[in-house]
C-alpha positions as CSV (number, residue, x, y, z in Angstrom):
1,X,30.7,14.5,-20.9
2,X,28.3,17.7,-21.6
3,X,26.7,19.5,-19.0
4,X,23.7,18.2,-19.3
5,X,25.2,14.8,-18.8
6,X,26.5,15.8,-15.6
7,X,23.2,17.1,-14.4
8,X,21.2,14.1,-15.2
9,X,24.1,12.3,-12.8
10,X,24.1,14.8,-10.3
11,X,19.7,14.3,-10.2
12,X,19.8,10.4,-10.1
13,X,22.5,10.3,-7.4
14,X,20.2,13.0,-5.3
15,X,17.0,11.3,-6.0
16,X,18.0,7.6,-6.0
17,X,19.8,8.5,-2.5
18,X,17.0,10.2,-0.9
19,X,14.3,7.3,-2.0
20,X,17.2,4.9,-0.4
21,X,17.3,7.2,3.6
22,X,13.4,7.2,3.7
23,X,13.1,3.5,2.2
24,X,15.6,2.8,5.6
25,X,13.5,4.8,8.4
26,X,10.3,2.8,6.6
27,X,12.0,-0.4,7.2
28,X,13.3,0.9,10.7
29,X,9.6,1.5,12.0
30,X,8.7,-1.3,10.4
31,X,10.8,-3.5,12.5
32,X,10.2,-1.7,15.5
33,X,6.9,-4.5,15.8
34,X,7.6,-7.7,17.8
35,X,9.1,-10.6,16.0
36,X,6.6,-13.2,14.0
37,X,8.4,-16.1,11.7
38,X,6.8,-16.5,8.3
39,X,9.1,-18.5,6.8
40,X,6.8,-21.3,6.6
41,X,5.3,-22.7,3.0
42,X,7.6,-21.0,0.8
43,X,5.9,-22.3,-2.7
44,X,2.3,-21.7,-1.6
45,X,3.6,-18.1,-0.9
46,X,5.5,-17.4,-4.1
47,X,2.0,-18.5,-6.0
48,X,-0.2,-16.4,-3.9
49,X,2.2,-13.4,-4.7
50,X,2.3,-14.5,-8.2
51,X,-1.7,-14.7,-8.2
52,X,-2.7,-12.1,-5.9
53,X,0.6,-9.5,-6.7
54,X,1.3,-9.8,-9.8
55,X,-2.0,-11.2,-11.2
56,X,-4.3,-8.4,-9.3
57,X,-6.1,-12.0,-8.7
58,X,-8.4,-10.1,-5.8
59,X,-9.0,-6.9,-7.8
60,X,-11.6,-8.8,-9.9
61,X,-14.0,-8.9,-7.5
62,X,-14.9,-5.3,-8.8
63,X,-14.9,-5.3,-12.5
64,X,-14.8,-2.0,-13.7
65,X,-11.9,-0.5,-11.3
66,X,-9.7,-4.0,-11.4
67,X,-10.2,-3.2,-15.3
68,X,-9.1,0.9,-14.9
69,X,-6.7,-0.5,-12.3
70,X,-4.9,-3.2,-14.4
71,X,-4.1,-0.5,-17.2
72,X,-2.7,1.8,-15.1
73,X,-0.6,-0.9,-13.0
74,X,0.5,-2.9,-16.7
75,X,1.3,0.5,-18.0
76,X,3.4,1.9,-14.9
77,X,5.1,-1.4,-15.3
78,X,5.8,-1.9,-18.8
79,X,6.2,2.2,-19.5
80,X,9.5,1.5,-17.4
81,X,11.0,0.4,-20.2
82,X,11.4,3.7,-21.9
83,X,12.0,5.1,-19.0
84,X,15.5,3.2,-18.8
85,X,16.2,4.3,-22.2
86,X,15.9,7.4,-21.1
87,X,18.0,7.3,-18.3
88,X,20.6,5.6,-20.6
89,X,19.9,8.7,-23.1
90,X,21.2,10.9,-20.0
91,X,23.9,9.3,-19.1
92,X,25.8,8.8,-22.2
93,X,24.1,11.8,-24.0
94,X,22.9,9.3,-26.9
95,X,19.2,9.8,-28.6
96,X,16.5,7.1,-28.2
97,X,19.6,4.6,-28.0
98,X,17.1,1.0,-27.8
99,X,16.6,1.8,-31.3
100,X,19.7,-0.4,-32.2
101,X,16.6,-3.1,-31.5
102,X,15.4,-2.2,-35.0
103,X,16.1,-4.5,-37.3
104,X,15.7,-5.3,-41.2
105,X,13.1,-7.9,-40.6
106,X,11.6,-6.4,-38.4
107,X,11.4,-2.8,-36.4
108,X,11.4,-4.0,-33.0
109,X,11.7,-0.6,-31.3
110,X,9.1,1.2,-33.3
111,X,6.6,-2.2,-32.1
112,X,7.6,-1.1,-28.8
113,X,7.3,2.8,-28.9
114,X,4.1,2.3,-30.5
115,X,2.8,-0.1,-27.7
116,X,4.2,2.1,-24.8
117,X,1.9,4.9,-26.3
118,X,-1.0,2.7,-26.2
119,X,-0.2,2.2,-22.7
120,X,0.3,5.7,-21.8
121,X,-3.0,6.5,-23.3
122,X,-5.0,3.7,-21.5
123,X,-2.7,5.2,-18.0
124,X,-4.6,8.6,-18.7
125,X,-7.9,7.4,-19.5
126,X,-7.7,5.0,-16.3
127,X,-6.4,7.9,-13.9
128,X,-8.7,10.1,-15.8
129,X,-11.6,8.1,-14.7
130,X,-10.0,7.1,-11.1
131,X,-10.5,11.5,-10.9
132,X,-13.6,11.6,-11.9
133,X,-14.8,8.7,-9.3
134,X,-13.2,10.5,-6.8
135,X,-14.6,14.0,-7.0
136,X,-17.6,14.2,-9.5
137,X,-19.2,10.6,-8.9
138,X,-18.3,10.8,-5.5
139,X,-18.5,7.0,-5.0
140,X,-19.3,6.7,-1.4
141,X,-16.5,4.1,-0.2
142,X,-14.2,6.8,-1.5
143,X,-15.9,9.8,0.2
144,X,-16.1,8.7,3.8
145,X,-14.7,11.2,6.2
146,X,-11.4,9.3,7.4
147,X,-10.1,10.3,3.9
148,X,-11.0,14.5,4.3
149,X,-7.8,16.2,4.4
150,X,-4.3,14.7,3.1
151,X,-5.7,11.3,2.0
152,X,-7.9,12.8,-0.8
153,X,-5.5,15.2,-1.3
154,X,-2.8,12.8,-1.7
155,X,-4.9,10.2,-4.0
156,X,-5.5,13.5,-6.3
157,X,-2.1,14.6,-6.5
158,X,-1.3,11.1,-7.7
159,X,-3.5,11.2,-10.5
160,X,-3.1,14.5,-11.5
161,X,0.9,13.5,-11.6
162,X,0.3,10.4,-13.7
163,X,-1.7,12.6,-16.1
164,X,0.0,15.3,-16.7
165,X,3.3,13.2,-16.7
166,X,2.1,11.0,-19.7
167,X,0.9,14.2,-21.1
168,X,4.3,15.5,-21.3
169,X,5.5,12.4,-23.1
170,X,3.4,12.3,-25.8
171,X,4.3,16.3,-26.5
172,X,7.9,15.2,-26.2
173,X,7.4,12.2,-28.7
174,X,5.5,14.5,-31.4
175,X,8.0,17.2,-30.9
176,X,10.4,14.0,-31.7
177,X,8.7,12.8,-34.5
178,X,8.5,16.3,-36.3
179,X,11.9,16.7,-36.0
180,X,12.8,12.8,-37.4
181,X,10.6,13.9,-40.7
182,X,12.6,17.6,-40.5
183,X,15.7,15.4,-40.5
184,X,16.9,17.0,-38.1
185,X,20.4,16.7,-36.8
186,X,21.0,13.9,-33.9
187,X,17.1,12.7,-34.2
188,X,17.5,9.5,-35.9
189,X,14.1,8.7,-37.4
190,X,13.1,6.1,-34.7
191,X,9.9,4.6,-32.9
192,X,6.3,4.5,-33.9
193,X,3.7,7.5,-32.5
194,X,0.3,5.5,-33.2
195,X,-1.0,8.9,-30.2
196,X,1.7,11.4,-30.7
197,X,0.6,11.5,-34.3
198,X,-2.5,13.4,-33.4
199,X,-0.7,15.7,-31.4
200,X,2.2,16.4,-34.0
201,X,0.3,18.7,-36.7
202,X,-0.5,21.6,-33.3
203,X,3.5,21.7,-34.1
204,X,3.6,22.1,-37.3
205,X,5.2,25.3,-39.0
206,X,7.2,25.9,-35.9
207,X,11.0,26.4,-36.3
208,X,13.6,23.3,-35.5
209,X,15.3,25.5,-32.8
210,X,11.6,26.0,-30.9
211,X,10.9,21.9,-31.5
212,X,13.8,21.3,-30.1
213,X,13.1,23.2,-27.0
214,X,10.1,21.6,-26.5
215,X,11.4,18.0,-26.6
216,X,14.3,19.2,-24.3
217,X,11.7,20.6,-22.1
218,X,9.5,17.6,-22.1
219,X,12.2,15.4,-21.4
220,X,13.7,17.0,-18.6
221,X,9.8,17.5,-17.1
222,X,9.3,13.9,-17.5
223,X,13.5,13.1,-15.6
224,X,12.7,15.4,-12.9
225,X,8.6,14.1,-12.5
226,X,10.1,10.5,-12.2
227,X,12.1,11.6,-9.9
228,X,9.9,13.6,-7.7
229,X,7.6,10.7,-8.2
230,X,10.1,8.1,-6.4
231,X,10.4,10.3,-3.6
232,X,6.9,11.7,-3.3
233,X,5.2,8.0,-3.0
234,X,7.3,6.9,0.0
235,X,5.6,9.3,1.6
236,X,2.3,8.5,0.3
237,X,-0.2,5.9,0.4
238,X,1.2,4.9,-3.1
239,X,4.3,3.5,-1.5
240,X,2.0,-0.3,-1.7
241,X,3.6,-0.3,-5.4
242,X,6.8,-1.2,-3.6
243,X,5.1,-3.1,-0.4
244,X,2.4,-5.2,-2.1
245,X,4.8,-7.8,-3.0
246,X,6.8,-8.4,0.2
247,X,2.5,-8.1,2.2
248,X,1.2,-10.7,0.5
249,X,4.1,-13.2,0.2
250,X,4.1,-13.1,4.3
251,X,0.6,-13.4,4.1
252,X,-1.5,-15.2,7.2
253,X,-1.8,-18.5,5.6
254,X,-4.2,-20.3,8.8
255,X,-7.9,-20.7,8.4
256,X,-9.7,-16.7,8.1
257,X,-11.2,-17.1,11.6
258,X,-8.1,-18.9,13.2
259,X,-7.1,-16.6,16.3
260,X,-3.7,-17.0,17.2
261,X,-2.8,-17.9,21.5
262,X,-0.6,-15.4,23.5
263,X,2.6,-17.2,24.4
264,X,2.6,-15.4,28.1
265,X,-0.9,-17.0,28.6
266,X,-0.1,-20.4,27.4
267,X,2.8,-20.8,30.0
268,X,1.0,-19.5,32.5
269,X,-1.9,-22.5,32.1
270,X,1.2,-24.6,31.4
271,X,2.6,-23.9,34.6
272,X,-0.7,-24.3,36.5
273,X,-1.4,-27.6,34.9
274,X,2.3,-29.1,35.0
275,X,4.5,-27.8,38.1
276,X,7.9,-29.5,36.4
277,X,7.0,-26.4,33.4
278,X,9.3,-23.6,33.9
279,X,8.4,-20.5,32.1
280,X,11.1,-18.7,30.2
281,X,12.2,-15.7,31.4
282,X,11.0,-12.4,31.1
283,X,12.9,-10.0,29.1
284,X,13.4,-6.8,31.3
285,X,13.4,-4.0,28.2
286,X,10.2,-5.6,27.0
287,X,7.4,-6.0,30.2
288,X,5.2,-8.4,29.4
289,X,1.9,-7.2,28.2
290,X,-1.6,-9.1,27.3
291,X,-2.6,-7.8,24.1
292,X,-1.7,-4.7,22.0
293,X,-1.7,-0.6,23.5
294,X,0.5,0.7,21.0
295,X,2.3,0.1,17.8
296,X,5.5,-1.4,19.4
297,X,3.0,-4.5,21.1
298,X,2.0,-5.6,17.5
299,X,3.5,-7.5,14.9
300,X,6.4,-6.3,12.4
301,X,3.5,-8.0,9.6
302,X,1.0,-5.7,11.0
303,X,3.0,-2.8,10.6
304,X,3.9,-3.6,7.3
305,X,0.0,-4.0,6.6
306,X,-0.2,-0.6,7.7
307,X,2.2,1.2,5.4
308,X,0.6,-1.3,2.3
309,X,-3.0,-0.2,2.9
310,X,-4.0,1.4,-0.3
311,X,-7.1,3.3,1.0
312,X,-9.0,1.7,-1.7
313,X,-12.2,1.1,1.1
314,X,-13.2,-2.1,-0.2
315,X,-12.1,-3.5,3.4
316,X,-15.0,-0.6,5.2
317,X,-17.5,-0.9,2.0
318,X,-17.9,-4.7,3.6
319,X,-18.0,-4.4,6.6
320,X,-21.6,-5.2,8.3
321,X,-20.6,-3.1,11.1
322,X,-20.1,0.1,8.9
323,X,-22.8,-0.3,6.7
324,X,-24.9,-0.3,10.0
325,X,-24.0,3.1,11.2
326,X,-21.4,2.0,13.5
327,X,-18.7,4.0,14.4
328,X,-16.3,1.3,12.9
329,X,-13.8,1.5,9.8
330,X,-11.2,-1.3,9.1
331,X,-9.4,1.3,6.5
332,X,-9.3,4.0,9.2
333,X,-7.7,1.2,11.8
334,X,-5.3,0.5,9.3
335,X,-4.7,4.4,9.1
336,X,-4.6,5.3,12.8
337,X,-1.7,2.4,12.9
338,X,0.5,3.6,10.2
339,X,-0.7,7.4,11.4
340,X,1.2,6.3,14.9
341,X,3.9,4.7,13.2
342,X,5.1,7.7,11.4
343,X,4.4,9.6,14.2
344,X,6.9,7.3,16.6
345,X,9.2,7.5,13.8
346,X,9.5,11.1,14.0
347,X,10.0,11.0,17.7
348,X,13.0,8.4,17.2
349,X,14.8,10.6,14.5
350,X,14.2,13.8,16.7
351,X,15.7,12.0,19.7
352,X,17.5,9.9,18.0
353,X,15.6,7.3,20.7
354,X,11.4,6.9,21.3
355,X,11.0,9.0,24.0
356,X,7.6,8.0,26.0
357,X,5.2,11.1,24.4
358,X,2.4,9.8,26.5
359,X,0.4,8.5,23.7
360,X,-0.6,5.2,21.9
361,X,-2.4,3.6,19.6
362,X,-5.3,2.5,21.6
363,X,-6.6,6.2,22.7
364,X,-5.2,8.4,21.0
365,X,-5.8,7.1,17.6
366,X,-8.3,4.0,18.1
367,X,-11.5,4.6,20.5
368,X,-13.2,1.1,22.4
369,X,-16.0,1.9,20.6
370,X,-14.6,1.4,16.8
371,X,-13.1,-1.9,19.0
372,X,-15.9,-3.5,20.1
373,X,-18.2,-2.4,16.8
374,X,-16.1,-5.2,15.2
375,X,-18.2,-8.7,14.7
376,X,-15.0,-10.4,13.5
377,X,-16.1,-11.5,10.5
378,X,-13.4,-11.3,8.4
379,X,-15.1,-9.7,5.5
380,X,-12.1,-6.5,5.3
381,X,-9.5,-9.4,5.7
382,X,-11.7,-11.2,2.3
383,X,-12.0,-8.3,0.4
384,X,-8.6,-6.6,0.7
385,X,-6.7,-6.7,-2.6
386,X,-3.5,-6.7,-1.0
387,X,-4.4,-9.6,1.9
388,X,-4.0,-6.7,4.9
389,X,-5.6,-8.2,8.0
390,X,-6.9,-5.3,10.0
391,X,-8.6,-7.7,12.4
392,X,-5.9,-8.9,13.8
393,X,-4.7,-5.4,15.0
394,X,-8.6,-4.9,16.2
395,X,-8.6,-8.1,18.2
396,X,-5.2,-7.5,20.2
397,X,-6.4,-4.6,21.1
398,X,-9.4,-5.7,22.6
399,X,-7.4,-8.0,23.9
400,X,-5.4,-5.3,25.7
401,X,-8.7,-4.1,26.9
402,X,-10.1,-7.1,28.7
403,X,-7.3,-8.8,29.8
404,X,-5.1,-5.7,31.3
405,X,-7.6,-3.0,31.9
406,X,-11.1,-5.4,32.5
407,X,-12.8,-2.8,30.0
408,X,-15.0,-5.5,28.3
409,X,-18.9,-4.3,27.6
410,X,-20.8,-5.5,29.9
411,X,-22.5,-7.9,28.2
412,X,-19.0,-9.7,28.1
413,X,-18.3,-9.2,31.5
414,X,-21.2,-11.1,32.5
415,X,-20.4,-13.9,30.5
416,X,-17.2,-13.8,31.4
417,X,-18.5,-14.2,34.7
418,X,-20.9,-16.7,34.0
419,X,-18.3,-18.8,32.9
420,X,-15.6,-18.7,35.6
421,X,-18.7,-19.5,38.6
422,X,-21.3,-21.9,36.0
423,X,-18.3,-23.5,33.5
424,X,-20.6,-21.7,31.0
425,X,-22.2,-18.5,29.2
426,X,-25.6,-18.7,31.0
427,X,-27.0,-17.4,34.3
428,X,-27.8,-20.9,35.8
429,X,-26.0,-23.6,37.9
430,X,-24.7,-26.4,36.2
431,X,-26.6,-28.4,38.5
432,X,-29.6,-27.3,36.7
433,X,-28.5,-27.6,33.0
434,X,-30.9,-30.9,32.5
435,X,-34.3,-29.2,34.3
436,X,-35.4,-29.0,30.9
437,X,-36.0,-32.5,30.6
438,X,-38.5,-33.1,33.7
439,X,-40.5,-30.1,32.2
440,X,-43.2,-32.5,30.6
């Protein structure tokens, strides 16, 4: 085993191992939300992951960008396949070693270097055009101002990454190909370069020693870049690669529009209606509370729809209340909640605890008014390409709001009033609901 060998082994143990210790405090922070059983209709699940996952199903709704999306997603997919020859490559110090899938009949591996190429080449032309979107179009759902800072920042270094990463491969593939037609030493003539062709005859007339350099080079740029790239998107909001699949299999399968009951207030009307119902009891490390203050009131699923939100906007872009001027932004909700989370999950690896820091969600990160902007619709919940349901966050806090702190509008606290003295929403006795009647 060369030296080289030993470095590739010493890289994927460091990488692999640090993508595994952040993958864990994810997961930790994820479960630090209150339990919720979605265990229910396994096969309609699988086929909405199957539909909606791997199908991009939603994505269509937007032609051009499901179109620029599904190249880059296919080709991050399917480009994986190299990459494992690669790794094997730097393990066993072999060259291009899924060439033994050439055969006589037929060169299976040169069909498949070819159609990687292809890929890589539509992955730059979609990321390519993603960049330009982003910062010469300036398409407005992606240049609202919850994404000024790190977000665009974030979203660019992505696609700058992707580019310059499939850049690098198709230098290290005409460097490769030169060398095959050099017949050079350990660069068995191998694969198919329907791109890297165009790029071989810059390297022409250079010596085998400098063409080897650069395919070392490449290679190593593109190792190390894969593995920066593992450990760069858990931090990032590229990490829904990973978390897509698990969101939308636990999915919210009820009716769009179907609220769910808090537990604590159906035993307490249970226990008014029937005096033989005994509550259960409360649990002392978790006081009961009406609705959602923070991130540890709300579900494990909602915290997982957090760290899967995409930023794409197509949630905000629908959203009546936005498009009116209101204050509201379901893809800055889903921000603020994942921008607690991580910051509760530094607190518990500082203190190795949560220590109270005397903030929350609803506050600190989430005003009333982006709260009661909210008509419920459902359109973010519709649109969402990834099935994240931001309302449900919205409406327990609100609920936190009304039913702990009485902090309704007031239009709702007179209605809420009308209904506990008249049985109903309006200003009048219910002796006089039928006046209307005698008016002729």
């Amino acid at each position: 085993m060369g030296i080289s060998n030993i470095i590739f082994l010493l890289l994927l143990s460091a990488g692999t191992g640090l993508f595994v210790v952040n993958a864990k405090k994810i997961r930790r922070n994820i479960l630090l939300g209150k339990d919720l059983d979605r265990s229910d209709k396994l096969s309609e699940r699988w086929k909405i992951m199957t539909l909606v996952a791997l199908g991009q199903k939603k994505m269509f709704a937007r032609p051009i960008p499901a179109l620029l999306h599904i190249f880059v997603y296919v080709g991050f997919v399917l480009i994986n396949i190299e990459v494992l020859e690669m790794f094997i490559d730097g393990i066993f110090g072999t060259h291009r070693f899924l060439s033994i899938l050439n055969f006589e009949s037929f060169h299976f591996y040169n069909f498949l270097i070819g159609f990687f190429e292809v890929l890589a080449f539509l992955v730059t032309f979609g990321c390519a055009v993603f960049f330009i979107r982003r910062n010469i179009i300036h398409v407005k759902r992606l240049s609202m101002k919850e994404l000024n800072g790190w977000p665009r920042t974030d979203a660019n270094l992505i696609l700058c990454s992707e580019i310059i990463l499939m850049s690098a491969l198709f230098l290290m593939n005409a460097a490769d190909q030169t060398l095959q037609q050099m017949h050079s030493e350990h660069y068995c003539a191998a694969g198919s370069f329907p791109i890297s062709q165009f790029i071989a005859p810059i390297l022409s007339g250079m010596q085998e020693h400098s063409l080897m350099m650069i395919e070392r080079v490449c290679w190593w740029f593109h190792i190390i870049g894969i593995f920066g790239f593992l450990n760069y998107i858990i931090i990032s909001k590229h990490f829904h690669i990973v978390l897509a699949f698990p969101n939308i299999f636990y999915s919210n399968l009820n009716p769009k529009g179907q609220f769910t009951n808090l537990q604590s207030v159906t035993n307490e009307v249970k226990a008014m209606l029937d005096p033989s119902f005994t509550p259960p009891p409360a649990n002392p490390d978790q006081p009961m509370r009406f609705g959602a203050k923070d991130i540890f009131d709300l579900s494990w699923k909602q915290l997982l729809d957090a760290y899967t939100c995409t930023e794409c906007g197509r949630c905000t872009s629908s959203c009546p209340a936005n498009q009116t001027g209101k204050l509201l932004s379901p893809r800055k909700i889903m921000m603020s909640t994942r921008d607690r989370l991580e910051e509760v999950g530094r607190n518990i690896d500082k203190n190795k605890k949560f220590v109270d820091d005397g903030k929350s969600l609803f506050g600190n990160y989430i005003s009333s008014e982006e709260l009661w902007a909210c008509t419920s619709c459902n359109a973010c919940v519709q649109e969402c390409p990834v099935n994240i349901d931001p309302l449900s966050i919205i409406i327990d806090l609100r609920r936190f709001l009304v039913m702990e702190q009485s902090a309704a509008p007031q239009a709702l606290n007179m209605t809420f009033t009308n209904i506990e003295n008249n049985g109903a929403p309006w200003q009048y006795s219910p002796t006089d609901r039928l006046n209307w009647v005698n008016e002729n």
